[in-house]
TILOKOL-80595 format. One record per residue (C-alpha): x, y, z. Coordinates in steps of 0.2 Angstrom, whole numbers, padded with zeros to 4 digits, always signed. Layout:
XYZ/...
***
This chain:
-0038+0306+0207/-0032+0303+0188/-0038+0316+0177/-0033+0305+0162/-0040+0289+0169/-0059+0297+0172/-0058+0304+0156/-0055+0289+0145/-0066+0278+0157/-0081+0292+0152/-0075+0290+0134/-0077+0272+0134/-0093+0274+0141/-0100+0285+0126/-0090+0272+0115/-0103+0277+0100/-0103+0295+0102/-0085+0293+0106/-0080+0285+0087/-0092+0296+0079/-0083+0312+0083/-0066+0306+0080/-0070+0299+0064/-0077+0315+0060/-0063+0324+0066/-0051+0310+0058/-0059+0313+0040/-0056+0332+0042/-0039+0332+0044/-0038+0318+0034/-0043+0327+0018/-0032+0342+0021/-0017+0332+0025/-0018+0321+0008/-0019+0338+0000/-0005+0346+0008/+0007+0330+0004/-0002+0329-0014/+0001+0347-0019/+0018+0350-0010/+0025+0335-0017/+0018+0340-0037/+0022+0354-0035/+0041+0352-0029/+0041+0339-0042/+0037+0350-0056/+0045+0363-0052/+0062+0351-0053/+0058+0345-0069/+0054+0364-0076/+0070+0371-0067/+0084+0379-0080/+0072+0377-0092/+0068+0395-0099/+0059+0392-0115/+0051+0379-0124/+0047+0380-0143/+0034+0367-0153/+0023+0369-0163/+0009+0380-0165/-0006+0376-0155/-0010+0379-0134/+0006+0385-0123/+0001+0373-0109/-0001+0359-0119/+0017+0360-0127/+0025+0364-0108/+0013+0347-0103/+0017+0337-0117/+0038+0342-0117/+0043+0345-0099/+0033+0333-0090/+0027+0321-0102/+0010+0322-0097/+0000+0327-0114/+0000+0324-0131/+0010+0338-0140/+0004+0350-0153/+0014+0344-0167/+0030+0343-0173/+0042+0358-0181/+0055+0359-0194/+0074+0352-0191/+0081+0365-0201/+0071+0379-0193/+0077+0371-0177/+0096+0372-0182/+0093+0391-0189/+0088+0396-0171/+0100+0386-0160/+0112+0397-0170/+0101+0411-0162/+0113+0424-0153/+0098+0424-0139/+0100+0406-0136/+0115+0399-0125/+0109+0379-0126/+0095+0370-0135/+0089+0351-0131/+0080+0343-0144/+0065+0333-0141/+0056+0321-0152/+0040+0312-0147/+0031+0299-0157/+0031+0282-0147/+0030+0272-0130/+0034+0257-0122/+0018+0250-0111/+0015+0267-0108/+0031+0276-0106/+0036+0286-0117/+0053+0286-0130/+0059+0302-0131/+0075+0304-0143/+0085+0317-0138/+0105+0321-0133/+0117+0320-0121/+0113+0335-0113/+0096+0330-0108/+0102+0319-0097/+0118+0332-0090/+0102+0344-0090/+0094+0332-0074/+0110+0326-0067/+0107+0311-0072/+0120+0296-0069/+0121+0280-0077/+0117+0266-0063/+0121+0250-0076/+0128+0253-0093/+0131+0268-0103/+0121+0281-0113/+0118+0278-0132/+0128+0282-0145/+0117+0277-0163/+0101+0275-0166/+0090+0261-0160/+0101+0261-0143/+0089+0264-0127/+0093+0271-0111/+0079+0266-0096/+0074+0279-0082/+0074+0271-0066/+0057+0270-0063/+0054+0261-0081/+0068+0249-0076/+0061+0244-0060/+0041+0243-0067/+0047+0233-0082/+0057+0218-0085/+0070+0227-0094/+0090+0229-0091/+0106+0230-0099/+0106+0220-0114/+0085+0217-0116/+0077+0222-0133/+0060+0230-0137/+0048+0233-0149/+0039+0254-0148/+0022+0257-0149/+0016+0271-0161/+0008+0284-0148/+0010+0292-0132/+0001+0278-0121/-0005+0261-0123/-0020+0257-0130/-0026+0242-0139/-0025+0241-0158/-0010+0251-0156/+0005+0249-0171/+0018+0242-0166/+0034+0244-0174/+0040+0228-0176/+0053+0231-0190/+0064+0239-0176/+0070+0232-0162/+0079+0245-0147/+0093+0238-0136/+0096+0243-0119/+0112+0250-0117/+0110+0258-0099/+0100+0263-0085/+0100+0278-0075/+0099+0281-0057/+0084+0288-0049/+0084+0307-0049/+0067+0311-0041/+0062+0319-0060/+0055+0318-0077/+0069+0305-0081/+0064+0291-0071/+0047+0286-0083/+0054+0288-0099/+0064+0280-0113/+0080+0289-0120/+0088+0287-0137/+0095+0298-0151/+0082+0309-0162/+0088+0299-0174/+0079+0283-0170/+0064+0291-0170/+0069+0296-0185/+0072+0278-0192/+0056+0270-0186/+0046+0283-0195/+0053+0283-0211/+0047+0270-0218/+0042+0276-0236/+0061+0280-0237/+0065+0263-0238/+0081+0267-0226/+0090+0250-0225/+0105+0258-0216/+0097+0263-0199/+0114+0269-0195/+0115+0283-0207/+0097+0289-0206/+0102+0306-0201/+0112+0307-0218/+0100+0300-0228/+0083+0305-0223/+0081+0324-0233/+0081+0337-0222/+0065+0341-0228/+0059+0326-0219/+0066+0328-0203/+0057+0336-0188/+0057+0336-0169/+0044+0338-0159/+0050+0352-0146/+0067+0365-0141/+0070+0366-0125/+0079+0383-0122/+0090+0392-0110/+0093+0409-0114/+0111+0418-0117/+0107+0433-0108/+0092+0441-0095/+0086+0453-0113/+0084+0435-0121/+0067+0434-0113/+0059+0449-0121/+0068+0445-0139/+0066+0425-0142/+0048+0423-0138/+0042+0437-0151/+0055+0433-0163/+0050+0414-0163/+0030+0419-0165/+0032+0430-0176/+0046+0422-0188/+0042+0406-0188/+0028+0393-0190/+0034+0388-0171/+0028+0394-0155/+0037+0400-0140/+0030+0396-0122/+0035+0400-0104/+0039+0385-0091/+0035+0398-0078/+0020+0408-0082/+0011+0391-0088/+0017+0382-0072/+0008+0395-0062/-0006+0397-0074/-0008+0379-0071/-0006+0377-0052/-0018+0393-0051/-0033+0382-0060/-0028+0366-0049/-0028+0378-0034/-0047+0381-0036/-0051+0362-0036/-0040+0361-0019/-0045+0374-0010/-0064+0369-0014/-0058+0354-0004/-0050+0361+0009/-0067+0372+0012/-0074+0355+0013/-0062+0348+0026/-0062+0364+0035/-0083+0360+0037/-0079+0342+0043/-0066+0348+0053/-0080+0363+0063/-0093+0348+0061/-0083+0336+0074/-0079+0353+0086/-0098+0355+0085/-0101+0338+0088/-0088+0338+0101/-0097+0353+0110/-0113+0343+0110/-0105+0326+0116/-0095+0333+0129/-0110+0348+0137/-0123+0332+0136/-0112+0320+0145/-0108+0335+0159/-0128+0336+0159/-0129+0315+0164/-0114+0317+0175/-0117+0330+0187/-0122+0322+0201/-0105+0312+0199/-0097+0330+0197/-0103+0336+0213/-0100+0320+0223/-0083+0325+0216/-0082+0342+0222/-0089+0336+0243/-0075+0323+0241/-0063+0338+0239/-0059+0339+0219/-0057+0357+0217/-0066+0369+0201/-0051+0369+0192/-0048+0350+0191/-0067+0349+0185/-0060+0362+0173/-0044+0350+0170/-0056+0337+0169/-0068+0341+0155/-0054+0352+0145/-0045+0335+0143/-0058+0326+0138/-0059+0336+0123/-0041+0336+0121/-0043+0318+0121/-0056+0316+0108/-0045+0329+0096/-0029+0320+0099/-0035+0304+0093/-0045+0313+0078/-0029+0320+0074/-0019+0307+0076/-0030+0297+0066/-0032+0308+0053/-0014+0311+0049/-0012+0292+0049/-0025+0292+0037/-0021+0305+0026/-0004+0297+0023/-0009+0281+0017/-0023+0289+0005/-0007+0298+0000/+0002+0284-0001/-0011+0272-0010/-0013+0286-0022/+0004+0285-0025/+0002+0269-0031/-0012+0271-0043/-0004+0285-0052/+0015+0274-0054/+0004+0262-0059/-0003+0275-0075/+0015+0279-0076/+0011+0297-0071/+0021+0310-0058/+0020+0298-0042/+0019+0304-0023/+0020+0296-0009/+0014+0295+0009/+0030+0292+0017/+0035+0311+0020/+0031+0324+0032/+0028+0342+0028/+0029+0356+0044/+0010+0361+0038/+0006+0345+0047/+0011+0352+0063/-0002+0366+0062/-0016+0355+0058/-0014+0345+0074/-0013+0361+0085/-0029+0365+0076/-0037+0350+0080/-0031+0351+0098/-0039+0369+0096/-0053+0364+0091/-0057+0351+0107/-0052+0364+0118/-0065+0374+0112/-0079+0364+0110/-0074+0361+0130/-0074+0377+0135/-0093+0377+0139/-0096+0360+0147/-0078+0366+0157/-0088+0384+0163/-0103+0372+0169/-0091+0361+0179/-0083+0373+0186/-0100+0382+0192/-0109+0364+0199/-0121+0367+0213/-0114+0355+0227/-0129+0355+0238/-0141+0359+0223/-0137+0344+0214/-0132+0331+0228/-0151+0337+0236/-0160+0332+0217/-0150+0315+0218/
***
């Protein structure tokens, strides 16, 4: 006697009850699994994008929203701060490197950042076409940009005031960028923005300066005039980190926040939001085992005359044991299988909506160990909801039953 064949063929004959708790079982570990590729995969990301990053200085307003708006582009910033206040502290003996930043426009949605060189040597970045800027008014493309957009080597655009697209939005159509490069993907920050110099930020905002030479903005425009709109910072020494902070919030109209204490700050508020989900899943997940249970003891109440027929032709205990155990087996391998499957695609369909809203994007093409342990809970599970019905089997009446026909 095939164990495996009896057991699917009593499947298949409860073909309703049968989809019913493997869906249930499928949508369990479904959820989770979205959740662990969603939050590993953020949170890997963001920690890359934050990484050698020790401080980040803009303007006064709330911490997050200047580590938001600076190191993941994700937020509007606070404001913008002084250029020459931004010169006095890169001369600060606490500061090793600072990496300007200034934010004002987009291009369908990405953003121009202007910035220097060492932004891009800050990411490991590499040119895949082309080369980096050297005036203002000269773009570089992330590779993420290049691939969504119709953009290469040698195209032109017009910016957007703004940090997304909106409709109504001013263009600047005095001022044309000119793609001079395109960087290779580096699973960062990089691949959804623009790059140029600060001083084409400059340029397209100064126009009550009247600046015909776009070239020389950074000597013309007074200094007065001149902001950024964040520092990123990496300190000279470890005693850096309990001197810069104060000394910018107190000596200064700028403000000092932390990449790492408002990275975990934030993924502690998201992590209520996911473990509420996961408690949700985790109901799904005991709901099937229950449902399981009641599927599997209610099928060994219609079948025990067939058990004991069974047990007179020579099937022993312990392959009725065998026989209901792999029945829930069965029913939790196919949940689990079906949920994973599941769960990456959600993953990966998600994926697609947040490229398409030009935000951090995830995929569903990855595998993380935590998987593993949610198929041996699911295979757990069924063996457990079996347990019960498997006792019964094991303890049929022969004579009992066969006599009640």
């Amino acid at each position: 006697m095939n164990l495996a064949t009896v057991s699917a063929a009593y499947l298949r004959a409860r073909a309703l009850n049968t989809t019913l708790n493997v869906l249930l079982l499928a949508l369990g570990i479904a959820t989770i699994t979205l959740l662990l590729l969603t939050t590993s995969q953020l949170e890997e990301r963001m920690q890359r994008d934050a990484r050698g990053i020790d401080l980040v200085v803009g303007a006064k307003g709330s911490p997050m929203q200047i580590i938001l708006s600076s190191i993941y582009q994700l937020d509007v910033p606070t404001g913008n701060v002084s250029w020459k206040q931004a010169q006095e502290l890169a001369r600060h003996r606490a500061v090793r490197k600072m990496i300007p930043l200034a934010l004002a426009d987009n291009y369908k949605g990405y953003r121009v950042v202007g910035t220097n060189h060492d932004y891009v040597a800050h990411y490991g970045a590499r040119l895949a076409q082309g080369r980096l800027w050297q005036a203002p008014l000269e773009a570089v493309l992330g590779a993420d940009l290049a691939a969504q957009s119709n953009l290469a080597v040698g195209s032109t655009f017009i910016g957007a005031h703004g940090m997304g697209t909106r409709e109504g939005e001013h263009m600047h159509d005095a001022y044309s960028y000119q793609v001079v490069g395109v960087l290779a993907p580096t699973g960062t920050v990089v691949d959804r923005i623009v790059l140029t110099d600060v001083a084409s930020v400059w340029a397209v905002h100064a126009d009550q300066h009247d600046i015909k030479d776009v070239m020389r903005v950074a000597e013309l425009l007074p200094d007065d005039e001149k902001e950024l709109t964040a520092l990123l910072i990496q300190y000279a020494s470890p005693l850096a980190a309990a001197v810069l902070p104060r000394y910018i919030n107190q000596n200064s109209e700028m403000q000092a926040a932390s990449p790492a204490y408002e990275t975990a700050r934030l993924f502690t508020i998201i992590g209520v939001g996911v473990d509420v989900l996961r408690g949700f899943a985790l109901v799904l997940i005991i709901a099937a085992g229950l449902s399981v249970f009641i599927a599997l003891y209610n099928a060994l109440l219609e079948r025990r005359y067939d058990l004991a027929v069974m047990r007179a032709l020579g099937a022993s205990p312990a392959r009725l044991v065998a026989l209901m155990l792999l029945e829930g087996l069965l029913l939790a391998g196919i949940g689990a299988v079906l949920g994973i499957a599941l769960g990456h695609f959600l993953t990966e369909v998600l994926g697609v909506a947040l490229t398409a809203a030009k935000q951090v994007a995830v995929t569903g093409w990855t595998w993380v160990p935590e998987e593993l342990w949610l198929i041996g809970l699911a295979l757990a599970v069924g063996i457990v909801a079996a347990l019960l019905p498997a006792w019964r089997a094991y303890r049929t009446d022969i004579a009992g039953t066969l006599a009640r026909g």
